[in-house]
N, C-alpha and C positions, 0 to 999 in steps of 0.2 A: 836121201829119202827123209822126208818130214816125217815128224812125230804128232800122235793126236794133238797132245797139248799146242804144239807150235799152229799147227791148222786151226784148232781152235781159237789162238790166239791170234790168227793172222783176220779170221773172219769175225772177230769180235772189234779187231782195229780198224777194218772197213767199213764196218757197219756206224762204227762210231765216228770216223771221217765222213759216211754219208750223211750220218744225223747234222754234222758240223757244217756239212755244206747247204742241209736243207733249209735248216736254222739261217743260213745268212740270206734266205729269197725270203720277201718279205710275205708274200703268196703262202709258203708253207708256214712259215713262223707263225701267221695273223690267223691260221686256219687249225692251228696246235692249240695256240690261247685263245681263241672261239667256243673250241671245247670245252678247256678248263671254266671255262667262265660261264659254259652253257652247264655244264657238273654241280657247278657252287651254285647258281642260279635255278638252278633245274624246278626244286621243292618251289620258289618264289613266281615263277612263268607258269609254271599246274595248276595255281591255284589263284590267277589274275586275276583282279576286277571283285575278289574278295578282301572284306572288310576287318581288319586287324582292334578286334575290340581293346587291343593293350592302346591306348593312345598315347603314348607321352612326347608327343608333340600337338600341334596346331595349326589345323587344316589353311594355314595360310597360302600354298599351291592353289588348292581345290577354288579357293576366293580369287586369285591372281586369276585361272581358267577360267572362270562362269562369269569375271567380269570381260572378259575377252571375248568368249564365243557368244555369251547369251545378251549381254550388254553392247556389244564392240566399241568397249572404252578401254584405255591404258589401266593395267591395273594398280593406282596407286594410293586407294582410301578401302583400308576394310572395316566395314561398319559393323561387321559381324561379333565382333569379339571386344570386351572391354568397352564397350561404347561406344568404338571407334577409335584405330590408329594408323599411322601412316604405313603403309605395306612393305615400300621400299626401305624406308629409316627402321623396319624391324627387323632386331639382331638374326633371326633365326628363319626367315622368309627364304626361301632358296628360287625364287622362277626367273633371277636374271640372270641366269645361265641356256645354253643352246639346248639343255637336256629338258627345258620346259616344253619346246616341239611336243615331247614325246608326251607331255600332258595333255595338250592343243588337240592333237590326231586320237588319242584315244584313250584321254580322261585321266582322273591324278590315280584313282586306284589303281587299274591297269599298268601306270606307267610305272609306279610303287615295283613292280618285277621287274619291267625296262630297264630302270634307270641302273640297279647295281651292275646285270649284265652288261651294261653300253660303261660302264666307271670300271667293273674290272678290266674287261678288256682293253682300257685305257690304260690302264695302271700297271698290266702286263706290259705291254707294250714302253710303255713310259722306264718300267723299271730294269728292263732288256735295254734302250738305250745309253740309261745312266751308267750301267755298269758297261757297255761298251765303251763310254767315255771314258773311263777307267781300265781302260787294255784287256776287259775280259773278252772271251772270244765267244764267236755265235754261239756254241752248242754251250758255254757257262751261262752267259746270260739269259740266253732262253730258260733252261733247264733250273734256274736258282730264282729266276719273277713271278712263281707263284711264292717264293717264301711271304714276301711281302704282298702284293697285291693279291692274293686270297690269303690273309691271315685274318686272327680272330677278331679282331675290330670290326674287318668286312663280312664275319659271320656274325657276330649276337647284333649289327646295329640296323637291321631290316626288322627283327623281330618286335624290338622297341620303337620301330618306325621313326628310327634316327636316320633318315637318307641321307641327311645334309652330311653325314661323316663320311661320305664318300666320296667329298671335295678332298680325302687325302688321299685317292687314286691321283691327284695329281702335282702332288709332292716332288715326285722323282722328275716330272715335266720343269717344274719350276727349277728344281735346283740343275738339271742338265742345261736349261738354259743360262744361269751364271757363268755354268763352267766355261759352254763354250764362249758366252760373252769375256769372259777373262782373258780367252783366247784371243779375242779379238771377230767375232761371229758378229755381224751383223744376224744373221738368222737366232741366234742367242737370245738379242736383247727381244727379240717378237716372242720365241717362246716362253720367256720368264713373263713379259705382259700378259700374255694371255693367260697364262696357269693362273697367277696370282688372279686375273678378274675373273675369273670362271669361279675358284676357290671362292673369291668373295660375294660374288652373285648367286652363289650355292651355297648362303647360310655359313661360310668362313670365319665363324667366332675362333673355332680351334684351329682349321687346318691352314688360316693365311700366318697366324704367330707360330704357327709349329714349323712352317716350311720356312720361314722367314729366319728363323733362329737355325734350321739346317745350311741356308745360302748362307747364313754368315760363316756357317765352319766352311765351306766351299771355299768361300772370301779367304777366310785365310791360308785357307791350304793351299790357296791357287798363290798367292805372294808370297809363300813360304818357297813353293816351287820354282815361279816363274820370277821370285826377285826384282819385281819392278810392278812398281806402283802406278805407272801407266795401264796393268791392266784391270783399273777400274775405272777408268773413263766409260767403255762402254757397259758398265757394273748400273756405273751412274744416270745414264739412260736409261737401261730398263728399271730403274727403280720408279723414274718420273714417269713413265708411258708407262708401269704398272700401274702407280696411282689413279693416273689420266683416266686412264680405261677403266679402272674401277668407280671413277666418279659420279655415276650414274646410280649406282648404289651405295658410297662410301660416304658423300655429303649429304645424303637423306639420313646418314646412318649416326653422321658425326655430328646433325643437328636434334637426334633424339638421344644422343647420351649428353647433349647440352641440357638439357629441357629436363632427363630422367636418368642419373647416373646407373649405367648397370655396375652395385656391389654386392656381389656373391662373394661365398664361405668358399673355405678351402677345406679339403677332405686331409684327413691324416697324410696318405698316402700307400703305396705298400709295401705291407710288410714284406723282409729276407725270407720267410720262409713260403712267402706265394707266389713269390718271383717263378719258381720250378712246374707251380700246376698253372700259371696265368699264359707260361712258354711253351708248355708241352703236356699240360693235360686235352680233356675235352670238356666243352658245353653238356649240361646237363641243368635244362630250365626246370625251374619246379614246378606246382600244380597252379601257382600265380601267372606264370611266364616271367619271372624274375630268374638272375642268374648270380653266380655265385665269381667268383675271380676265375675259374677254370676254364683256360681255353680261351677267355676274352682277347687274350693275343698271342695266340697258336703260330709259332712260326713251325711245330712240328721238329720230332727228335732226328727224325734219319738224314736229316741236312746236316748233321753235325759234321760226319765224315767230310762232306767238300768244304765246310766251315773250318774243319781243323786245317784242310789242307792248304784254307787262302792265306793262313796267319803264317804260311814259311815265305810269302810274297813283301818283300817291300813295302808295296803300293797298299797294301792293306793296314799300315800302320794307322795310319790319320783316321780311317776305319774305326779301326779300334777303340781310337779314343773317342770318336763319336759317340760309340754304342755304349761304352763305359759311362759316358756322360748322360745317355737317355737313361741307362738304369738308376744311375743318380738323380737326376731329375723325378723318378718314376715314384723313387723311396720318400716323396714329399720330407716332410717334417718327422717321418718314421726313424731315422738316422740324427746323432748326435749335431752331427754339421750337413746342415741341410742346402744344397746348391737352390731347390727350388725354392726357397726363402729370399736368397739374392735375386733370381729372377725376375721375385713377384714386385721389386722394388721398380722395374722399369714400367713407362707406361701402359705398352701395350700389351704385358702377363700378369699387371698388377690384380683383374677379373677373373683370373685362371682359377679353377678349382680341378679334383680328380685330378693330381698327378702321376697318376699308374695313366693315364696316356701316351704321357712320353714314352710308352714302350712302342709305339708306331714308328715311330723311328730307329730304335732297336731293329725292328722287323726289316727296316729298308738299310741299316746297315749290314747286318747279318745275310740279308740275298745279294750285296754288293761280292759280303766276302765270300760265299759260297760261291758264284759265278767265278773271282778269281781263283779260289782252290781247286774248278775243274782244271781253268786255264792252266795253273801250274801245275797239275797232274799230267795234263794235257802234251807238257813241254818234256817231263819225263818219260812218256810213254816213247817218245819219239828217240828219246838215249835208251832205253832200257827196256827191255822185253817186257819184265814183271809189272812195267808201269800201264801198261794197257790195260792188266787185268784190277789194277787199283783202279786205274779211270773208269774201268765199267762199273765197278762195284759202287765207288763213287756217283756216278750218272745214275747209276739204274737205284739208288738210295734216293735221288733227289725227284726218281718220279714215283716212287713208292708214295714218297712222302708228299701227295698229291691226294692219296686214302686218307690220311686223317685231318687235313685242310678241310676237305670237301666233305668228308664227316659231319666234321663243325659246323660247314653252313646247314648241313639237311638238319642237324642235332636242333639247331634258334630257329630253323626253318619250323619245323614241326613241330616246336613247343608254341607257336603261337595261337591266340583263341581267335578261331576265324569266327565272323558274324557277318547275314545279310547286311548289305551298304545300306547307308540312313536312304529313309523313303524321301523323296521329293514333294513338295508340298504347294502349287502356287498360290499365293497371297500374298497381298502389300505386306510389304518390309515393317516390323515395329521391334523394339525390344524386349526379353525376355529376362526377368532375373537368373534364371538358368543356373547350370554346374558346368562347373570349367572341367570335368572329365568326360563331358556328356559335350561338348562345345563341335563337336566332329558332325554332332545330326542339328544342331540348332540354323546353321546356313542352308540349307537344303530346303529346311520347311520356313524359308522366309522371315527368321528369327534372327533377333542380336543376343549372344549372351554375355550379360553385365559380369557375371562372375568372373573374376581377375584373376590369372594367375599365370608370370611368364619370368620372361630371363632377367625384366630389368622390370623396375616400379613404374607399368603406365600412367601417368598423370589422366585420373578419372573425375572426372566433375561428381562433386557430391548430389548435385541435383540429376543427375540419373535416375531415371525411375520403370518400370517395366511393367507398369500397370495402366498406364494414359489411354484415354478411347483414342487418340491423334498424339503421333509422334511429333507433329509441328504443332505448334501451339501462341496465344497471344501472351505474353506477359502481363499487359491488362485485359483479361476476358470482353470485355466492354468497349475499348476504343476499336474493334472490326472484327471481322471476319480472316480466317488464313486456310485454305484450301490447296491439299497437294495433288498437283495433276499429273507430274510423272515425277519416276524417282529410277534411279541406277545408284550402282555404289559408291560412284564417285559427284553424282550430280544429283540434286533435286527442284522440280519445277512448282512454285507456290503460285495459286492468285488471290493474291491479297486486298483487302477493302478495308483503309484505316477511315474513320472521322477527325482521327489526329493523328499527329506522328508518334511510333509507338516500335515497339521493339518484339517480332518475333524468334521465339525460342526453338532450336531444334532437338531433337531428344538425342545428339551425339557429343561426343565431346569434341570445344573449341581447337584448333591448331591455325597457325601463320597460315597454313597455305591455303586454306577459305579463301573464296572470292563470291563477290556476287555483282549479280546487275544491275541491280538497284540497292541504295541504301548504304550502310556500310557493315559489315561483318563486326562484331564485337566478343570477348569473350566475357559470358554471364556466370562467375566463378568455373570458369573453366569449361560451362555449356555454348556450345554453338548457337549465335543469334545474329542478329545482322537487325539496326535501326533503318526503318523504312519510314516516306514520308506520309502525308494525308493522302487521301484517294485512290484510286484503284492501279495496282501496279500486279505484273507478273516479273517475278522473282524467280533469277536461275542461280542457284547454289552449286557453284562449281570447285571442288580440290585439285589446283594446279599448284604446288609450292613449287616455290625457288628455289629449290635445292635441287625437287627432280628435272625441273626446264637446265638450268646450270648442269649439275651431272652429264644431263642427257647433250649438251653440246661439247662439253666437254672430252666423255668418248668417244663422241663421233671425231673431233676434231683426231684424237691420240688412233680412233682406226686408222685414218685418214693416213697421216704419221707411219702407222707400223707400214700401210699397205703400202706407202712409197720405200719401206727400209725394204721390202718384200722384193718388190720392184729391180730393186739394184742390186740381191743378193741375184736374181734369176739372170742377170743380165752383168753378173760374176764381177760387181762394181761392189765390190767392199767395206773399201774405206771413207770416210766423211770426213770433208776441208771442216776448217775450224768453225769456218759459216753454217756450213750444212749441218755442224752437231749442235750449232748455238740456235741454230732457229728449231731444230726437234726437241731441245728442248723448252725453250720458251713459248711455240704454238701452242700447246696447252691451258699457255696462264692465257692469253686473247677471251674467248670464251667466259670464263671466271670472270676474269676484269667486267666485260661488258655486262655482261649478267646484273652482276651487283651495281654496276650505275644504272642499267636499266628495269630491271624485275624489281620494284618497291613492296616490301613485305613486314608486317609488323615485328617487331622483336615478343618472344614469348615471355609472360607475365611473371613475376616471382611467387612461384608455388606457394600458397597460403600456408602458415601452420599453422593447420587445421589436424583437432582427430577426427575419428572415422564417426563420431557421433556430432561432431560442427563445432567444437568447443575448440577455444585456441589448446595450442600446446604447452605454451609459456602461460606459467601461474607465480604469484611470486608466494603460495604454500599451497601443502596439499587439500581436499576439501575436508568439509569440518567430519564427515562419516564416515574417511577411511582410518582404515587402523594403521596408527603408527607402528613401522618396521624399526628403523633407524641401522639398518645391517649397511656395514660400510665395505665395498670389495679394494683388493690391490688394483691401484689402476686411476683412482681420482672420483669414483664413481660412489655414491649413497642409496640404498634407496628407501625411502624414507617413509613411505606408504601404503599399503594396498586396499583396495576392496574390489570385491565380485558382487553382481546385481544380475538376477535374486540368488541367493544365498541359500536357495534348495531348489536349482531349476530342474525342470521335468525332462523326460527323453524326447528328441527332437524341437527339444526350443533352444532360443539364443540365449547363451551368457556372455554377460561382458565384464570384463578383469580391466582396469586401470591398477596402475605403477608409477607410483609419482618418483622419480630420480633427480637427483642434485649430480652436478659435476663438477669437478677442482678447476680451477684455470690450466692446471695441468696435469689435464687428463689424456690418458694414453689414449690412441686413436685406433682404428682399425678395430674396435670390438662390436660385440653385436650382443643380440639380449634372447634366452633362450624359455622358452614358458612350457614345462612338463604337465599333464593330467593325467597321474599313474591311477588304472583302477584297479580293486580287490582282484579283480579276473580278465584275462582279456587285453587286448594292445595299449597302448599311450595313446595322447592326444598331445599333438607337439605344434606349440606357435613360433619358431622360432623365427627372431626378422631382424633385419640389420640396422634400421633406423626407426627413430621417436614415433610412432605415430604411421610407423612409414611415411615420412617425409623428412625427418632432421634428424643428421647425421650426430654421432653424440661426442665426437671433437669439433663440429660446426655448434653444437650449443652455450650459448654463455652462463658463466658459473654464474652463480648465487640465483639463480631461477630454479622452478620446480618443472620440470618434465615432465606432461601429464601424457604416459604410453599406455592407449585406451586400443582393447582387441574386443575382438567379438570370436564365438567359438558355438560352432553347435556341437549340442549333445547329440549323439548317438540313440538311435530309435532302440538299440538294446541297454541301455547305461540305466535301465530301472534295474533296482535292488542292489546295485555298485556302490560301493563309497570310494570317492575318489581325492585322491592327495595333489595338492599342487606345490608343485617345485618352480623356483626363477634361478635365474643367474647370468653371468657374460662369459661369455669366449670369444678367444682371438678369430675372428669371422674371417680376415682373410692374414691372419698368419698361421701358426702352428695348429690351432682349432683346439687347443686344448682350452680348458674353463679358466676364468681369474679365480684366484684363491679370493674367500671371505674372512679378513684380518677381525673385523668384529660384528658379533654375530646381533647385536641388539636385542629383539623379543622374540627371534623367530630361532627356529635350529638347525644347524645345517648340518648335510647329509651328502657327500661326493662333491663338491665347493659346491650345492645350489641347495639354495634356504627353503627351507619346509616352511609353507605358508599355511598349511591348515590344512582339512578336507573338505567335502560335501558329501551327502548321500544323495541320489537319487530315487524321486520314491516309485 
């Protein structure tokens, strides 16, 4: 005769064998993580079609849609912002990915809820796979893919309308495709292509290097296991049909960091003692919508128990050190010996800043090993009585711990400032000098805004202006007439009436991939114009560049490619003769090659050094009415003058600071220049920027030259009755980010390594 507890225990082992069998139909699984995702999502879908006044991105979606539905052009010129840049070659653009549909059907705000519900569900899914590749069993891996795929990254980065960080829902997609390609998967090499060009066409500044740096640990765990170097032959292919496929966006992308290096600073990193509330505290936005480290990557504490139990597994070794290595990574420059130091020396982390990201990967090794600690409780249950009631305790922990995941999303959810969407406006397209935090309503109402401000230094023609009655205009007023008859964002239609030949101006900025129908495109310091001849001509200004025609044949050709690998996997033909793998891989270069003998396109001009007021940047002294500094920092660097004009500016006008700098022939590289405006009362005003002028790098300048680094800075509409301090100096911009020390201080005094250059009052 059974006893309670045995009965109990016999119905608790059933319950949990049916959970494990529901878990393996994909029906039930798909409709478990539907939930989850529809929980986390929940606050984000109640409130669709609402306008997120925190903006810290740049409606470039919203430009990719309205040139699509409302234009039915390609979306690859946005005139809206900066004067115009190319849509695709921008770092941070995400609509060449499948998940733009869902902007297409019903608009980019709306889709702003869509899109994270449709990426976690992904990333549930994705991360239940991985960890089966890894022998966890159904009911582990289901039950441990929300540690990852809703943790705290995927809760604060809706709030800040960071979408594009939810191209690392598909992280666990990428690296499961290595694995099985190490195996020998043709189906492998399709799914690492796709992840990676999805990731990249979804705005992949972080998530293509971060998944790229976990396939490498794959890489080697797999040859660590498998002892043969054969299995990266097919490693090798989907590296090439990843590129391929992301060509469409990668060579638009790798000819704007030619043109406009993106160099960004590095963040300290984080601290040991945040490590604890960044893992398992909660979100709590303040009255900004700004958020503090807590909860930013929540994988939640009650997963600990299956996490303890995966470390008695084996398989969880290499785990381990993954995740040891993410929190290293995480502790940037905050630790004596910094790994993230070394990474930033390779090409493609050299841009990386915010090293407390690597904890996203933390997150994905941590549900790998929770999945296998049910598994191996799992395996006890079945020797041992007592293990059933650890497995459930176990299990029923890791769905507890689904309460404060889902916490966190409603926690960023609700902290954010909802606002009616910008009003729509029709009227011919002109430029506005505008505010780049205000940039969200300026396309709507038929506006460009000049104001600049993004991930990498757009190349802006200094004759930009946002006041012209006509945005096309003659160069010589006099030699004709220039009338625009139609205009989209990628095309404009002129008809033109010269008495000579003569050169009309467009009020965007110049790029290679101009074309026009008459005359020939030229750039006018960097403005779009095109010389036309005498007489009456219509004029169509079209943006087709060669990178996006090339890209775009290019993935066609690597779909092409994956869909035949596709082909032979359904039709259980595996293996590729030596021929078959030499032409999948060299189909891709056809395309390129032809491209470039055929699509003739200018090479882009060498950036002026120019300041921001027209004056070169190379002087060989400073001017005769600054004051000499002569403070010298460690590092190679002088600086040797300054002045501010006017010298009592009023609340809301411009001042402008030049910094005249000398540099040693051997000057350290990798610094940048930091400009304080501390007032009596009240926040800073901070210029900090990585090159001269914003244009020249200050290990690209040649010694014995003066370096004239000229800002401009508006005062503040409250900055009456303040008196305000101004501080300079360098830090390592993209290394450790601490300040250069000031070895001699000349006339000025310093004060935390940056020189106290004086004050103002404001009256």
């Amino acid at each position: 005769m059974s006893t309670a507890p045995d009965s109990l225990m016999s119905r608790l082992d059933a319950l949990l064998r049916e959970a494990g069998q529901k878990a393996a139909r994909t029906p039930f699984r798909l409709f478990f993580f539907a939930c989850v995702a529809l929980a986390c999502t929940w606050p984000l879908l109640r409130t669709a079609g609402a306008f997120n006044a925190y903006r810290d991105w740049l409606p470039y979606e919203e430009t990719a849609r309205r040139t699509v539905v409302e234009y039915g052009q390609l979306p690859l010129w946005d005139p809206y912002y900066c004067g115009g840049l190319d849509l695709l070659g921008t770092p941070q653009s995400r609509y060449v990915s499948p998940t733009f549909l869902l902007s297409l059907l019903v608009g980019t705000l709306r889709a702003e809820a869509l899109v994270p519900f449709v990426m976690i569900l992904l990333g549930l899914e994705g991360t239940y796979r991985y960890a089966r590749s890894r022998a966890a069993s159904h009911l582990g891996a289901t039950l441990a893919a929300p540690i990852y795929a809703a943790s705290g990254l995927f809760a604060f980065s809706p709030a800040l309308t960071w979408t594009n960080f939810f191209g690392f829902e598909l992280v666990p997609w990428a690296v499961l495709g290595v694995r099985r390609a190490m195996r020998g998967s043709l189906a492998g090499v399709a799914i690492t292509a796709v992840a990676f060009a999805w990731m990249m066409g979804f705005g992949g500044t972080y998530s293509v290097p971060f998944a790229a740096l976990f396939c490498a640990f794959e890489i080697i765990d797999g040859l660590i296991v498998l002892r043969s170097a054969r299995a990266l032959k097919l490693v090798a292919l989907a590296v090439v049909l990843a590129g391929a496929l992301s060509a469409v966006r990668l060579w638009p992308l790798l000819q704007t960091m030619s043109m406009a290096p993106r160099i960004v600073g590095g963040a300290q990193g984080i601290a040991s003692k945040d490590l604890l509330p960044a893992l398992f505290g909660q979100i709590h936005p303040d009255s900004g919508g700004d958020f503090d480290i807590r909860g930013n990557y929540l994988v939640g504490g009650m997963c600990l128990a299956a996490v303890f139990a995966g470390l008695l597994r084996r398989r969880s070794a290499s785990l381990v050190i993954a995740g040891a290595a993410a929190i290293w990574l995480a502790q940037g420059f905050s630790v004596p010996v910094s790994l993230f130091a070394l990474l930033k020396r390779l090409p493609l982390y050299s841009a990386l800043r915010y090293p407390e990201r690597f904890l996203v990967l933390l997150a994905l090794a941590t549900a790998v090993v929770a999945a296998l600690g049910i598994t191996q409780l799992q395996v006890i249950a079945r020797r041992r009585r007592w293990g059933v009631a650890v497995l459930g305790i176990a299990a029923g922990l890791l769905l507890v711990n689904l309460q404060p995941l889902v916490k966190n999303h409603h926690a960023s959810a609700n902290g954010r400032m909802l606002a009616p969407p910008p009003v729509h406006v029709d009227q011919p397209f002109r430029q506005a000098r505008g505010t780049r935090w205000g940039v969200a309503y300026y396309g709507p109402m038929g506006l460009g805004c000049l104001s600049c401000y993004d991930a990498y230094p757009v190349p802006q023609s200094p004759l930009l202006r946002g006041d012209l009655e006509a945005e096309e205009y003659l160069e010589e007023p006099n030699a004709g007439t220039v009338t625009r008859t139609r205009w989209t964002p990628g095309a404009i239609w002129l008809h033109v009436e010269m008495r000579k030949p003569g050169r009309v101006l467009v009020n965007q900025n110049w790029h290679p991939g101009w074309r026009s129908s008459v005359g020939t495109v030229q750039s006018a310091q960097g403005l779009l114009s095109v010389d036309v001849p005498a007489g009456t001509s219509d004029v169509v200004l079209r943006f087709l560049p060669r990178a996006a025609l090339g890209g775009a044949a290019i993935s066609l050709t690597a779909l092409g490619v994956l869909g035949w690998l596709v082909w032979r996997v359904r039709r259980r033909r595996t293996g590729l003769s030596t021929r078959e793998y030499a032409g999948a891989l060299v189909l891709p270069i056809v395309p390129f090659a032809l491209t470039l003998a055929v699509v003739r396109e200018p090479s882009a001009p060498s950036v002026p050094l120019k300041t921001v007021t027209g004056e070169s940047i190379l002087a060989d002294a400073p001017p005769a009415d600054a004051r000499r500094i002569d403070a010298q920092f460690a590092g190679g660097v002088t600086l040797e003058a300054f002045k501010m004009t006017p010298t009592t500016p009023a609340a809301e006008s411009v001042v402008t600071m030049e910094f005249d700098w000398k540099v040693a022939p051997d000057v350290e590289s990798k610094m940048g220049f930091f400009v304080h405006l501390v007032p009596s009362s009240g926040n800073d005003l901070r210029a900090d920027h990585v090159m001269v002028s914003d244009a020249l790098e200050i290990e690209k300048a040649p010694p014995g030259k003066t370096l004239r680094d000229i800002m401009q800075m508006s005062v503040p509409y409250d900055a009456g009755g303040k008196t305000w301090k101004v501080y300079a100096g360098l830090w390592r911009v993209r290394g450790d980010g601490k300040r250069i020390p000031v070895i001699r201080t000349g006339t000025a005094t310093v004060s935390d390594n940056r020189l106290d250059l004086g004050s103002f009052t404001v009256p």
